[in-house]
C-alpha positions as CSV (number, residue, x, y, z in Angstrom):
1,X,50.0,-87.8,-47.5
2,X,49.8,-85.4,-50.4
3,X,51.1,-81.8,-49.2
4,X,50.9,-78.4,-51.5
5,X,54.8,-77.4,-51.6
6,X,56.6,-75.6,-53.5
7,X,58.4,-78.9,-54.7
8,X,54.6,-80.2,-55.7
9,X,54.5,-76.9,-58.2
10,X,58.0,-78.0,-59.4
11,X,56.7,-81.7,-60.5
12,X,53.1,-79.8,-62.0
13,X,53.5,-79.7,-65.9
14,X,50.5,-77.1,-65.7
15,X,52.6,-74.6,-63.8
16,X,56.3,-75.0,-64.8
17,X,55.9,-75.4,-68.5
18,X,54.7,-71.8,-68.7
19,X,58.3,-69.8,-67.9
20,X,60.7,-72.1,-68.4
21,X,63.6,-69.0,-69.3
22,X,63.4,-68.3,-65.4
23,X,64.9,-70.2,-62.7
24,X,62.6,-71.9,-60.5
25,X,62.7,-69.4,-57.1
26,X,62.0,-66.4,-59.6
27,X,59.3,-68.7,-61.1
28,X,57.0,-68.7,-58.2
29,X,57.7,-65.0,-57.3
30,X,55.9,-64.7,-60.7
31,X,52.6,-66.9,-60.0
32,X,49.8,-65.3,-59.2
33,X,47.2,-68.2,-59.6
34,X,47.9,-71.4,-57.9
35,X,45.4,-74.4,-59.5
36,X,45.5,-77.7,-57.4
37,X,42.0,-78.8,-57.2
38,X,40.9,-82.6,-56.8
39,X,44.7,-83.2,-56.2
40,X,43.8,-85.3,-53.1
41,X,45.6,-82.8,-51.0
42,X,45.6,-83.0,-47.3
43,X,47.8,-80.6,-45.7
44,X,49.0,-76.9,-47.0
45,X,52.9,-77.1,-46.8
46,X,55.7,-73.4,-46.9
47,X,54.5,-71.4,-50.1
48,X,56.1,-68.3,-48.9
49,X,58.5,-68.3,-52.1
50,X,54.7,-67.1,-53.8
51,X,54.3,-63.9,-52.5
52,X,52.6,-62.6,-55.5
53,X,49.4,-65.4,-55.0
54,X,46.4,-63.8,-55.6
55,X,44.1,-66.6,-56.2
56,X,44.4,-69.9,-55.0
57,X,42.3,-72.8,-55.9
58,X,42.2,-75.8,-53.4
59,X,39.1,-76.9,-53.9
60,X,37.9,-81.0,-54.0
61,X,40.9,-82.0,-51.8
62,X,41.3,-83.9,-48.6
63,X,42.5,-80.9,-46.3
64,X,41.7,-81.1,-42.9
65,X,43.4,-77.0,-41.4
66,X,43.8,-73.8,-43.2
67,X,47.4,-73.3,-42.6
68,X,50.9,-71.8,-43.9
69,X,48.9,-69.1,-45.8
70,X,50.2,-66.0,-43.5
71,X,52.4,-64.6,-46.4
72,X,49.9,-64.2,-48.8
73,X,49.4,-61.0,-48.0
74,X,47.9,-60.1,-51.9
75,X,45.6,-63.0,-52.1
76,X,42.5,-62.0,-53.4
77,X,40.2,-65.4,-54.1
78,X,40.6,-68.9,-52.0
79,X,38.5,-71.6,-53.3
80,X,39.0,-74.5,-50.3
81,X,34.9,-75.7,-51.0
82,X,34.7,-79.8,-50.1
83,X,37.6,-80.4,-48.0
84,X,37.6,-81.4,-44.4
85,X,37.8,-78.1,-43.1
86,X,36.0,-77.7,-39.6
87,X,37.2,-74.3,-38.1
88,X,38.1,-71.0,-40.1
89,X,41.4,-70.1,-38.6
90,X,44.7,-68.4,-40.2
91,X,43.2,-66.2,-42.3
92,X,43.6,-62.9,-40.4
93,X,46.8,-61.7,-42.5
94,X,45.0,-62.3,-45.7
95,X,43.6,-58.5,-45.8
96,X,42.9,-57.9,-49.6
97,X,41.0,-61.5,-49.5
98,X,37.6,-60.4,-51.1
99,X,35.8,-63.9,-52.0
100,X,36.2,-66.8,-49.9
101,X,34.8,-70.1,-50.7
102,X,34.8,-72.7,-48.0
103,X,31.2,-74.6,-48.7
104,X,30.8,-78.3,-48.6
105,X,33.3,-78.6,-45.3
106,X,32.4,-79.2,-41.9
107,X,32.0,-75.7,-40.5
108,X,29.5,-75.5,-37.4
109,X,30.9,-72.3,-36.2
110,X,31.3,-69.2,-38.5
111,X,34.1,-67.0,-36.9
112,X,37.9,-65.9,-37.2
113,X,37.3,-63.7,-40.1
114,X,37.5,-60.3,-38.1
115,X,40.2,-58.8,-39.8
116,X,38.9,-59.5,-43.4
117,X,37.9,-56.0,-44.0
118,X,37.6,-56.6,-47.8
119,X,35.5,-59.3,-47.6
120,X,32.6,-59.0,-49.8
121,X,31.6,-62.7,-51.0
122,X,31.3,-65.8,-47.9
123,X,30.2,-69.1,-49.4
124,X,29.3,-71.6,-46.6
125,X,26.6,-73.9,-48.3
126,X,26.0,-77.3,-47.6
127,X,28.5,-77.7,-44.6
128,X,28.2,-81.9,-43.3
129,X,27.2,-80.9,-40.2
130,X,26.1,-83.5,-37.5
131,X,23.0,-84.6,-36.8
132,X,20.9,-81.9,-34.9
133,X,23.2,-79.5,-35.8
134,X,23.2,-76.0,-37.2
135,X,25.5,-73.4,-38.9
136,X,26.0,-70.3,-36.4
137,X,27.5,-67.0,-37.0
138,X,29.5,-65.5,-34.7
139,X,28.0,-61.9,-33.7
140,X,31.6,-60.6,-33.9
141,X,32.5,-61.4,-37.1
142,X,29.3,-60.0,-38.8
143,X,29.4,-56.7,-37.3
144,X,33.5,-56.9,-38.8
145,X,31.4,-57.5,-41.9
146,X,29.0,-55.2,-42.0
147,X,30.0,-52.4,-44.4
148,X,32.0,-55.0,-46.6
149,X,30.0,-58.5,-47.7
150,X,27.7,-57.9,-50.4
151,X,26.9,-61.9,-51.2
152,X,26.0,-64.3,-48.7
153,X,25.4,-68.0,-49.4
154,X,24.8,-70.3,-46.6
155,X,21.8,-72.9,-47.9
156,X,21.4,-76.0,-46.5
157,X,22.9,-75.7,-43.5
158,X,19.7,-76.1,-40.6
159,X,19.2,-72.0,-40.2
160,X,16.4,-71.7,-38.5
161,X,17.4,-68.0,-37.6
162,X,18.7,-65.2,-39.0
163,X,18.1,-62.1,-36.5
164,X,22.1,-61.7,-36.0
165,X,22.6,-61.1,-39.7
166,X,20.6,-57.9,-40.0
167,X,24.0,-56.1,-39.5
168,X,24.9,-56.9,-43.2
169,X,23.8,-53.3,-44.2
170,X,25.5,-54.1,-47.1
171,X,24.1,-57.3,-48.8
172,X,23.3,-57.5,-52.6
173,X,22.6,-61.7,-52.9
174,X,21.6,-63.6,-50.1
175,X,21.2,-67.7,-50.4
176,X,19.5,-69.3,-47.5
177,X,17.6,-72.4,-49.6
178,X,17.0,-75.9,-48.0
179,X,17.1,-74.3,-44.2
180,X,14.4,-74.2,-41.8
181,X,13.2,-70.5,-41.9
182,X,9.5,-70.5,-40.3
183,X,9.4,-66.8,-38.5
184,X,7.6,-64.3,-41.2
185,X,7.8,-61.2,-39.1
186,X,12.0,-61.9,-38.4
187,X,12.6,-62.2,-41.9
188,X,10.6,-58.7,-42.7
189,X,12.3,-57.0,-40.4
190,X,15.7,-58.5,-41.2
191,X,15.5,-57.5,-44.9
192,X,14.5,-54.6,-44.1
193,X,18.1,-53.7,-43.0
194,X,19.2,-54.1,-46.3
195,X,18.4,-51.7,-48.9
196,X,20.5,-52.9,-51.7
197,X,19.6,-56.4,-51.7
198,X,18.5,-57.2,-55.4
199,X,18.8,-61.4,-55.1
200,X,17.4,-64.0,-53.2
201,X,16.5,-67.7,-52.3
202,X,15.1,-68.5,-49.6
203,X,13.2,-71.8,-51.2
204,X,12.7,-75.0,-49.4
205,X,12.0,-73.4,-46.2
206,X,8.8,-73.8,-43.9
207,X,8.3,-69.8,-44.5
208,X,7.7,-70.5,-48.4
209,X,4.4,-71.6,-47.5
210,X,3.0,-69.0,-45.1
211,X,0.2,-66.9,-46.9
212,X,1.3,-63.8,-48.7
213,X,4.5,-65.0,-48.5
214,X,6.1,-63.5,-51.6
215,X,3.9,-60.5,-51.7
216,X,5.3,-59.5,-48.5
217,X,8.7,-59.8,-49.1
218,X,8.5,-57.8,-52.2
219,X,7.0,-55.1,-50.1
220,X,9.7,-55.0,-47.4
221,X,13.0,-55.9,-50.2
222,X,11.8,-52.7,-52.1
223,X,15.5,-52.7,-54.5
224,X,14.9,-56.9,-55.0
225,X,15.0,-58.0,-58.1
226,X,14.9,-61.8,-58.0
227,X,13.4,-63.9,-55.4
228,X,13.9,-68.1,-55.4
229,X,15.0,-67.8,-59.1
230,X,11.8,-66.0,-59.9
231,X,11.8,-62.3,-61.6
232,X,10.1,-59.1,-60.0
233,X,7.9,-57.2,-62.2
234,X,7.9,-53.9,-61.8
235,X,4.4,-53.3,-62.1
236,X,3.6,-56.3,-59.3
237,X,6.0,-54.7,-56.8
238,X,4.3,-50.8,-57.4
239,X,1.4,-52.6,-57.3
240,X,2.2,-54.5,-53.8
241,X,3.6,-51.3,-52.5
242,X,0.8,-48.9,-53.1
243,X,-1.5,-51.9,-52.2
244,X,0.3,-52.2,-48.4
245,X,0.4,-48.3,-48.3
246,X,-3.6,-47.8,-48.3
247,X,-3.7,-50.9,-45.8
248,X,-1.2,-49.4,-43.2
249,X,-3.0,-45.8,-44.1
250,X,-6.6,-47.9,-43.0
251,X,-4.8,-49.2,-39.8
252,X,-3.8,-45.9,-39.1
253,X,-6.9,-44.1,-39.1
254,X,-8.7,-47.0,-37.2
255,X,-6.5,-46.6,-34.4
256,X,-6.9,-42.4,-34.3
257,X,-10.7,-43.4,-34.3
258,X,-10.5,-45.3,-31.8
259,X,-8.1,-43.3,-29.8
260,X,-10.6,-40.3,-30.0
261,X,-13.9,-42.6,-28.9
262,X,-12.0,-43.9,-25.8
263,X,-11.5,-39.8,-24.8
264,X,-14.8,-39.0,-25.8
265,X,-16.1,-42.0,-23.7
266,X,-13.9,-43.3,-21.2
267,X,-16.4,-45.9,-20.2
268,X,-15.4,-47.9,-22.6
269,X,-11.8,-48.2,-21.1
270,X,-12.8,-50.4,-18.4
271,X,-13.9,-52.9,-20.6
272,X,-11.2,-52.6,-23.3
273,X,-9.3,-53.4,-20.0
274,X,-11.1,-56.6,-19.2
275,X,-12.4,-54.5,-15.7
276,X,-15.6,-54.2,-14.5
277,X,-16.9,-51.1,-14.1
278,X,-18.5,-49.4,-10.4
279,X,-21.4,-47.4,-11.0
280,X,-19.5,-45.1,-8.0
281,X,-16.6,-44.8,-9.9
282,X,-18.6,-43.6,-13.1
283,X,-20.8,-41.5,-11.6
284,X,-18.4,-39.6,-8.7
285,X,-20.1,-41.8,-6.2
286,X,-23.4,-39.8,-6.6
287,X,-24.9,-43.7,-7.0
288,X,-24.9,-46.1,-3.8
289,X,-23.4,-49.1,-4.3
290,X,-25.9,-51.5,-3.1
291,X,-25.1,-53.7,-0.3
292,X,-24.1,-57.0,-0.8
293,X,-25.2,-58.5,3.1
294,X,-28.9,-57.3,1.8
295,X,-30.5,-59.5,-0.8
296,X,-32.7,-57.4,-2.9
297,X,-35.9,-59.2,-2.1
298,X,-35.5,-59.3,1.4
299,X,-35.6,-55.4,0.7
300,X,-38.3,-54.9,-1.2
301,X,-40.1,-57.4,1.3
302,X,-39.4,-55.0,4.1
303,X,-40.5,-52.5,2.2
304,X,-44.4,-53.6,1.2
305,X,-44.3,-54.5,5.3
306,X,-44.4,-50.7,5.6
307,X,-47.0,-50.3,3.5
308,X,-49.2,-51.9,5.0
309,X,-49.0,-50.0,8.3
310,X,-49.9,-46.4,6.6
311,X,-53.5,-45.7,6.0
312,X,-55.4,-45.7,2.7
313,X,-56.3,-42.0,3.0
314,X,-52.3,-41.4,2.9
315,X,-50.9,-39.0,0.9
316,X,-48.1,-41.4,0.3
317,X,-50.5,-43.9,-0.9
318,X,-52.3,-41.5,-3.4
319,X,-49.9,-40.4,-4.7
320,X,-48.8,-43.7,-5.8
C-alpha cells in the first residue's frame, strides 16, 4: 500500500531537489504545495512536519478516508477528485480551505463541511453512485454555506431536486448538467434566491425541454450571463423582461376586473364556486321555493279543474 509520508516527499525528486541547502525537517516547514497526483496513493499518512501546506494536490489516487490532515490549519486548495472517497469527514480544522475538489468519488451524502466558513468553491460532479441512487445535501451544511460558496458544481449525480439549495444566497456558477431536473416552477423560484448568479448549466436535464424553457430562466436569473455554455444578449434579456412585465401587468388587471364584477354581482359567486344557486337565497326569500312532493303538472291539473266550476260570466274568467 502506497501512503503520503513525509518519508514519500523525501524519495520525490520533484520536491527535494528544490532546497537542497536546508535540512530536511526545515525543508517541509517551507512547502506550501504538496503535488502527488496519480501516485496510486491509498492512505494519507502524519504530514504534520508541513504546517505551511496551502494547497495539496491528491487527485487520481486510490484513497479510500480523508485523514491526518487536522494540522493543516493554512490549507487553502485540496484537490482529492477520483479517489475512493465515500464520506467527507476530517475536514473541520481546515478553516481557511476555500476550494475543495472531491468529484469523481463515491459521495452519496454531502455533509461534514460545517465549519468551512471560507468555503466558496464545492466540486462534487460525477460521484459513482449506486444504482438508484442520488447525491443529497445535507440541510445543515448549506445553511453553514450560505454567505460563503459562490461556485457549485454537482452534474451528473441523479438530482432530481434542488429546493434545499436556495440558501446559497451567494452563488455566482452553478453546474447541475446530466441530472434529472423536470420541476420548472422549483427551479424559478430557486434562482430567484440568488441574485449574483452570472453562470449556468443545467443541460441534459428533462427541464431543457419544457416550452419557454430558456426565456424563463433569463427572466427570473436577471444578473446571468451564460446559460448551458450559451451567451445572454442583453437586448434578449430587456427584451424577455419587459416582455414578462406587460404579461404579469395583464394578469393583474384581469384579476381586479374580476374581483370588482364578483362585488358588483355576487350571483356569479355561486357558480365560480361550483354551487347551485336558491332563488330564496337570491332574492331574500321573497320567491317560494316550489315544492318538490308536487309535480308541476299535477298543479296546473288542479288548477284548470277549478276552472271549470266558475261561470262564464265570471269576472275571473273575463278578465283572462
Amino acid at each position: 500500500m502506497v501512503r503520503l509520508s513525509v518519508d514519500l516527499i523525501a524519495k520525490s525528486k520533484n520536491h527535494f531537489k528544490k532546497k537542497r541547502g536546508l535540512a530536511f525537517p526545515e525543508y517541509l516547514k517551507t512547502l506550501t504545495h504538496l503535488h502527488f497526483s496519480s501516485k496510486n496513493i491509498e492512505d494519507i499518512g502524519d504530514l504534520s512536519m508541513c504546517r505551511n501546506l496551502t494547497v495539496l494536490y491528491l487527485y487520481d489516487n486510490q484513497i479510500t478516508h480523508i485523514c491526518n490532515l487536522n494540522f493543516a490549519f493554512n490549507l487553502t486548495h485540496l484537490y482529492m477528485q477520483n479517489n475512493n472517497i465515500s464520506q467527507i469527514e476530517n475536514l473541520s480544522n481546515l478553516q481557511k480551505l476555500s476550494k475543495l475538489y472531491l468529484g469523481g468519488n463515491r459521495i452519496a451524502v454531502v455533509d461534514g463541511l460545517e465549519n468551512l466558513c471560507e468555503l466558496k468553491e464545492l466540486h462534487l460532479e460525477n460521484q459513482r453512485l449506486a444504482p438508484g441512487e442520488k447525491l443529497l445535501l445535507d440541510p445543515k451544511t448549506l445553511l453553514s454555506l450560505a454567505e460563503s460558496l459562490s461556485v457549485l458544481n454537482i452534474s451528473h449525480n441523479n438530482i432530481d431536486d434542488i429546493k434545499g439549495l436556495a440558501v446559497l444566497m451567494e452563488l455566482q456558477h452553478f453546474s447541475a448538467a446530466d441530472n434529472k431536473l423536470h420541476n420548472m416552477e422549483e427551479l424559478e423560484h430557486v434562482f430567484s434566491h440568488w441574485p449574483q448568479l452570472l453562470q449556468m448549466d443545467l443541460s441534459g436535464n428533462p427541464v431543457c425541454k419544457k416550452p419557454k424553457y430558456r426565456d424563463r430562466l433569463i427572466t427570473v436569473c436577471s444578473s446571468l450571463v451564460t446559460l448551458d455554455g450559451r451567451e445572454i444578449n442583453e437586448l434578449t434579456r430587456q427584451f424577455l423582461i419587459n416582455w414578462k412585465a406587460s404579461k404579469d401587468a395583464k394578469k393583474k388587471n384581469k384579476k381586479q376586473i374580476m374581483a370588482g364584477l364578483s362585488v358588483l354581482y355576487p350571483m356569479t359567486n355561486y357558480f365560480n364556486m361550483g354551487q347551485d344557486p336558491h332563488l330564496g337565497h337570491i332574492h331574500g326569500h321573497s320567491l317560494q321555493r316550489w315544492n318538490p312532493q308536487q309535480p308541476i303538472r299535477a298543479q296546473n291539473v288542479k288548477k284548470c279543474r277549478l276552472l271549470s266550476h266558475v261561470p262564464v260570466s265570471s269576472p275571473y274568467l273575463q278578465s283572462r
